[in-house]
C-alpha positions as CSV (number, residue, x, y, z in Angstrom):
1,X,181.7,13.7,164.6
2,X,182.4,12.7,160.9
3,X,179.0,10.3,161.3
4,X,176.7,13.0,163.4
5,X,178.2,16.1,161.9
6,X,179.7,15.7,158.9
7,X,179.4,19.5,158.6
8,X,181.8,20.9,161.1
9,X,184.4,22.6,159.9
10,X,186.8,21.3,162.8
11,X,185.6,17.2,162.1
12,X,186.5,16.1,165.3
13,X,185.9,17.5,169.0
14,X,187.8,20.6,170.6
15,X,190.2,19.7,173.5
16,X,189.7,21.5,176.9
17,X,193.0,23.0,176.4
18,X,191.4,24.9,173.3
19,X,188.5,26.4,175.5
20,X,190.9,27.4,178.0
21,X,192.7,29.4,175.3
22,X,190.2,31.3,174.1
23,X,188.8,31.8,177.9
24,X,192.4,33.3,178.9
25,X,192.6,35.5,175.9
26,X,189.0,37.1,176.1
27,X,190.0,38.0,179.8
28,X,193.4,39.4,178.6
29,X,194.0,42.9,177.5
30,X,194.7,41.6,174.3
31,X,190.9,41.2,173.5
32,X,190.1,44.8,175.2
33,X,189.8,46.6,171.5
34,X,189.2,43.7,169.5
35,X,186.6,41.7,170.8
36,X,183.4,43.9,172.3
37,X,180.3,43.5,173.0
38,X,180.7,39.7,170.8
39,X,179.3,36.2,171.2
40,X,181.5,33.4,170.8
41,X,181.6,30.4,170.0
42,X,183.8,27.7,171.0
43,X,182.1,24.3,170.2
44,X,183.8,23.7,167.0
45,X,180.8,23.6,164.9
46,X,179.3,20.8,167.1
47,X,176.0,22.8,167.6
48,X,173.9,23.1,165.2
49,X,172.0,26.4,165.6
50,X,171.8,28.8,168.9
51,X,168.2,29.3,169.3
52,X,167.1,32.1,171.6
C-alpha cells in the first residue's frame, strides 16, 4: 500500500472484520435516519476513482 498508494488515508488494507462492521450497521436501524439514499465506500482509499 505505502509503495502502490501512498495516498490512502488508511496506509495499509482494511480487515474483513471492518467490512463486516459497516455491512451490519447499514442493515441496522441505527443507519435508518442517517444514512439514505448514500454510496459508500469501504476500500480504505485503495481505489482510485469510481468510474460510472
Amino acid at each position: 500500500m505505502r509503495l502502490h498508494r501512498p495516498q490512502s488515508l488508511l496506509r495499509r488494507l482494511i480487515e474483513p472484520k471492518q467490512i463486516a462492521n459497516i455491512v451490519a450497521y447499514l442493515a441496522s436501524a441505527l443507519a435508518l435516519a442517517t444514512t439514505t439514499r448514500a454510496a459508500v465506500r469501504v476500500d480504505g482509499g485503495y481505489i482510485y476513482a469510481i468510474l460510472p
